[in-house]
Wavefront OBJ file of the C-alpha trace (Angstrom):
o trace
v -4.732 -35.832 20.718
v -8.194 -35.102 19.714
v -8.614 -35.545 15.576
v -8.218 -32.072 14.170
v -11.492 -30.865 12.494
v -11.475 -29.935 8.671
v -11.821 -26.033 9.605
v -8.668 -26.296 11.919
v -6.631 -28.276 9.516
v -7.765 -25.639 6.904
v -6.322 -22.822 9.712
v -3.142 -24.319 10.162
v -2.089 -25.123 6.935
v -2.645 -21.496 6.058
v -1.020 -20.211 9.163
v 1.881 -22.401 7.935
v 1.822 -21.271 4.234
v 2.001 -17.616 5.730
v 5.114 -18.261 8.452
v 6.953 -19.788 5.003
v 5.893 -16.759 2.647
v 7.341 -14.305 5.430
v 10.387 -16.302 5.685
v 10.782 -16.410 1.782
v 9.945 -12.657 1.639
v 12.554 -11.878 3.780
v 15.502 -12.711 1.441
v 16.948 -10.616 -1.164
v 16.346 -10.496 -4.556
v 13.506 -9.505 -6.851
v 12.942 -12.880 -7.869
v 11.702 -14.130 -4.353
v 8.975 -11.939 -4.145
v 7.641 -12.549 -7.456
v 7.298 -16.042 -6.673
v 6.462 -15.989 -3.310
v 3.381 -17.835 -3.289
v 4.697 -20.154 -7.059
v 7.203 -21.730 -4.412
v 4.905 -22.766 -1.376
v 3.992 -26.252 -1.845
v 1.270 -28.156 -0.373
v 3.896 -30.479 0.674
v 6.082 -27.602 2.612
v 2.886 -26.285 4.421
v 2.266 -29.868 5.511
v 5.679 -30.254 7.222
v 5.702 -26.829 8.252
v 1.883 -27.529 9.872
v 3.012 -30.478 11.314
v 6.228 -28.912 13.160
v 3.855 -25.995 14.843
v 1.159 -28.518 16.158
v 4.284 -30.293 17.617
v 5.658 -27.637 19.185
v 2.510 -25.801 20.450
v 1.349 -29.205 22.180
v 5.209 -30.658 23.196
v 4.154 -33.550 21.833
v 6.819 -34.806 19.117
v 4.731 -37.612 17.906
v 1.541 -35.822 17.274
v -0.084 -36.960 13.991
v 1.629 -35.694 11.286
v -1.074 -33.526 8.560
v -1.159 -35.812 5.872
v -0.984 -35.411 1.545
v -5.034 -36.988 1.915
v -5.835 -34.378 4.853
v -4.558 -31.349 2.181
v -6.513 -32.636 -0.691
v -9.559 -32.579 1.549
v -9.071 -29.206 1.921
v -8.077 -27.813 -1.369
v -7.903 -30.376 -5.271
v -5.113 -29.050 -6.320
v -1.989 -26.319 -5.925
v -4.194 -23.264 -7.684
v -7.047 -24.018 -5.568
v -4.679 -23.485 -2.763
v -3.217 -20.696 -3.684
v -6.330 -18.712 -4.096
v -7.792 -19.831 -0.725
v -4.153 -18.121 0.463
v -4.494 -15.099 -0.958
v -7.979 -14.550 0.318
v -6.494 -15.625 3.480
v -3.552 -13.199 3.281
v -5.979 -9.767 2.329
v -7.757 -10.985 5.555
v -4.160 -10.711 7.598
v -3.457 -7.294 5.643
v -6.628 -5.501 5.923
v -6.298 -5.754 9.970
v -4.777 -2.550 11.622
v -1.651 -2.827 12.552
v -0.890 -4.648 16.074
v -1.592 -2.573 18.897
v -3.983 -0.314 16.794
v -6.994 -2.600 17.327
v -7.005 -0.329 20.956
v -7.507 2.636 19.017
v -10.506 3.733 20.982
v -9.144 3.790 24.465
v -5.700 4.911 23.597
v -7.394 7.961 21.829
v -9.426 8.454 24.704
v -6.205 8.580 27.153
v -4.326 10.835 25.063
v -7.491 13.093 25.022
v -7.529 12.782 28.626
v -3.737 13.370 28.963
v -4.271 16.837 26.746
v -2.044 15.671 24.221
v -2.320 17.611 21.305
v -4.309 15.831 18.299
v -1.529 16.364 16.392
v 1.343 14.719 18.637
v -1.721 11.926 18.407
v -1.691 11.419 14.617
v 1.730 12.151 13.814
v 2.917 9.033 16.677
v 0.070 6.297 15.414
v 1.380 7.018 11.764
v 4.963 6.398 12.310
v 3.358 3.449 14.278
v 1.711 2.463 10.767
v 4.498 3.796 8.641
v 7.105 1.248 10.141
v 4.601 -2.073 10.859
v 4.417 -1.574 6.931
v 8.183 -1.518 6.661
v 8.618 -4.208 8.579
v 6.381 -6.503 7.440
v 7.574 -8.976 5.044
v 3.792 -9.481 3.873
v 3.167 -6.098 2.255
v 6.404 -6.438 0.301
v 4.598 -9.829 -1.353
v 1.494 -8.013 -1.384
v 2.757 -5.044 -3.198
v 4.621 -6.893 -5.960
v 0.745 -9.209 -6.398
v -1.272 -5.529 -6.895
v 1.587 -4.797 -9.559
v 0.622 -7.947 -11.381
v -2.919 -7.886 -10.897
v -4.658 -9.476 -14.095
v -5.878 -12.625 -12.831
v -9.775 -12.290 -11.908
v -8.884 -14.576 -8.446
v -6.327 -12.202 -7.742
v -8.247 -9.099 -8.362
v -11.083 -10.597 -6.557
v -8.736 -11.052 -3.200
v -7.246 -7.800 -3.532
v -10.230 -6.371 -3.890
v -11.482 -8.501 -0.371
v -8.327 -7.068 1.246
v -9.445 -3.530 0.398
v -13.153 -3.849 1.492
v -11.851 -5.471 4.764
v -8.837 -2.757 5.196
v -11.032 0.143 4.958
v -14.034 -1.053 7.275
v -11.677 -1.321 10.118
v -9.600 1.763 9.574
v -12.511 3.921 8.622
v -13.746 2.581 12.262
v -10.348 4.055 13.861
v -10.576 7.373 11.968
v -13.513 7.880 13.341
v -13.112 7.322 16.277
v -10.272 9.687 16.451
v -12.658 12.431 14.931
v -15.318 11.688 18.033
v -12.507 11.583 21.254
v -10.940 14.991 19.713
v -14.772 16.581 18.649
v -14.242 16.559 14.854
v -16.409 15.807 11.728
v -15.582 15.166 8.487
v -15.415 18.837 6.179
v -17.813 18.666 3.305
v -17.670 17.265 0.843
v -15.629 14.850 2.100
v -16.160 11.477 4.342
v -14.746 9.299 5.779
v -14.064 7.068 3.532
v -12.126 9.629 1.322
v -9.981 10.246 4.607
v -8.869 6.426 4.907
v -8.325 6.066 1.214
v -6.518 9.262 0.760
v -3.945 8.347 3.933
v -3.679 4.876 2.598
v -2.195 5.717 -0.179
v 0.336 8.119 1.188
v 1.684 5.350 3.499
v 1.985 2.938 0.663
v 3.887 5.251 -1.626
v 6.000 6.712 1.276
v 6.547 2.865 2.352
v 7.836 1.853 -1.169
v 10.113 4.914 -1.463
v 11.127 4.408 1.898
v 12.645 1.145 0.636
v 14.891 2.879 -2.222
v 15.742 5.432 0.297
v 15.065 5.443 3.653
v 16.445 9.212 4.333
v 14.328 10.466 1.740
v 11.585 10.401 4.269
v 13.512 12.590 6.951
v 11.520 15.129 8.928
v 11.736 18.807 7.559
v 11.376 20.112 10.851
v 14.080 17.399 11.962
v 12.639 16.163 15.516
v 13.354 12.645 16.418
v 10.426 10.304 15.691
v 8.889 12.136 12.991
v 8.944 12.329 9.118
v 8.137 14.018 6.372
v 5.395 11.019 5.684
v 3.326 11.633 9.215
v 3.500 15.406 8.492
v 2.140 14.592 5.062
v -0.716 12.916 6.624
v -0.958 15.346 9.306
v -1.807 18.127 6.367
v -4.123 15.795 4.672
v -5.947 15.210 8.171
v -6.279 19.153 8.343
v -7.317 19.767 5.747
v -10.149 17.075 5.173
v -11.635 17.750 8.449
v -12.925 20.486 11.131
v -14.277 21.109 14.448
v -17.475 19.725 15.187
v -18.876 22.625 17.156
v -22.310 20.881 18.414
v -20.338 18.090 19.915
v -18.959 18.622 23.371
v -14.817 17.838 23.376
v -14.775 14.773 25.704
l 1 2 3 4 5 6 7 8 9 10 11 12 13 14 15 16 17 18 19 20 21 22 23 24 25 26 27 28 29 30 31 32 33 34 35 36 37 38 39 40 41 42 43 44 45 46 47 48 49 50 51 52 53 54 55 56 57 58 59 60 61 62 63 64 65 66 67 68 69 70 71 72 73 74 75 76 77 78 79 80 81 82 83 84 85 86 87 88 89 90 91 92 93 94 95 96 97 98 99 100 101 102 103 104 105 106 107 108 109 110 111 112 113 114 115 116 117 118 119 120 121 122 123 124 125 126 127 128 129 130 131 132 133 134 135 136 137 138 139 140 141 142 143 144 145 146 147 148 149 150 151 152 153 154 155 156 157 158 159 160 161 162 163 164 165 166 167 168 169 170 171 172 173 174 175 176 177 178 179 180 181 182 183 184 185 186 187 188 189 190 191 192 193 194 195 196 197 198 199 200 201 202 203 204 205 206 207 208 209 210 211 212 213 214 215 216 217 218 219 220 221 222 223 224 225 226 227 228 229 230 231 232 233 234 235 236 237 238 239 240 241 242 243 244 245 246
């Protein structure tokens, strides 16, 4: 095999420190995911690099990502861990899968005359439960209740700048398929923020007590969390008269 630059040893050994936080996260207990990223070793990722490289090439005896290769990368466990959680806001503040397509798919439904609102109610249940299901947020969550270290503040706060670039990107975008603008004062930015934190609170009391979400209106597929939204959606923004509805 070809050696392995320093940039794509750097990649993997993340990519491995990530498949072993999700696995981690996934058990029970409190405990777990307040030391979720105290218990990844630099010797864990290694072996845990080593096995995907093996299995993505087939080859069992590929060169195994040695204790010198880490310490090229990172001096010590802290150093590590801090590249990680920059690394991690990077994972979190992409849509989720699927939504990169915004665009188009808002453009079909437009095309398809579905209703904006069958549109916005679907792709937050779509957000709602990637949330749920994702064993990241739950670490991620329990780091922004802890967050007092400057490194930590400073990748949280990268994870925010990053989240809202892309998503204020897919709001928009909604707003120019359906002929819609912003209603002043407000922007867009106030419209991302404002439905980002409904879908964080509604996915942590959704953990306590999944029926407490249960659609008022009680149709299948719907909550009381996308209606939520919905409202806030309404009420933040308005028909764009000088724009022709495409």
């Amino acid at each position: 095999m070809p050696r392995r630059t320093r940039a794509e040893t750097r990649d993997l050994m993340l990519r491995a420190a990530v498949d072993l936080i999700r696995e981690r996260a996934e058990a029970a207990g409190d405990d777990v995911l307040a030391a979720a990223l105290a218990h990844v070793r630099l010797t864990q990722v290694a072996e845990r690099a080593t096995a995907i490289v093996r299995a993505e090439t087939g080859d069992h005896r590929a060169k195994a990502i040695t204790t010198g290769a880490i310490y090229q990368q990172w001096p010590g466990q802290a150093d590590f861990q801090v590249d990680l959680l920059f690394h991690i806001a990077d994972l979190q503040a992409r849509l989720v899968p699927g939504l990169a397509e915004s665009i188009r798919r808002f453009k079909e439904a437009r095309a398809a005359a579905v209703p904006l609102e069958a549109v916005v109610l679907a792709t937050m249940e779509e957000v709602h439960r990637h949330y749920r299901e994702d064993p990241l947020f739950r670490v991620e969550f329990s780091l922004l209740l802890g967050a007092s270290d400057p490194r930590l503040r400073a990748a949280l706060a990268h994870r925010q700048s990053r989240f809202y670039e892309s998503v204020d990107q897919a709001w928009q975008g909604l707003l120019d398929v359906y002929a819609l603008r912003m209603r002043p004062p407000f922007r867009i930015r106030d419209l991302s923020r404002a439905v980002a934190a409904q879908i964080a609170g509604s996915v942590v009391i959704w953990f306590a007590d999944p029926e407490i979400l249960d659609d008022p209106v009680g149709e299948p597929d719907r909550s009381l969390m996308s209606r939520s939204v919905l409202a806030i959606f309404d009420r933040l923004t308005e028909p764009d008269h000088g724009r022709s509805n495409r």
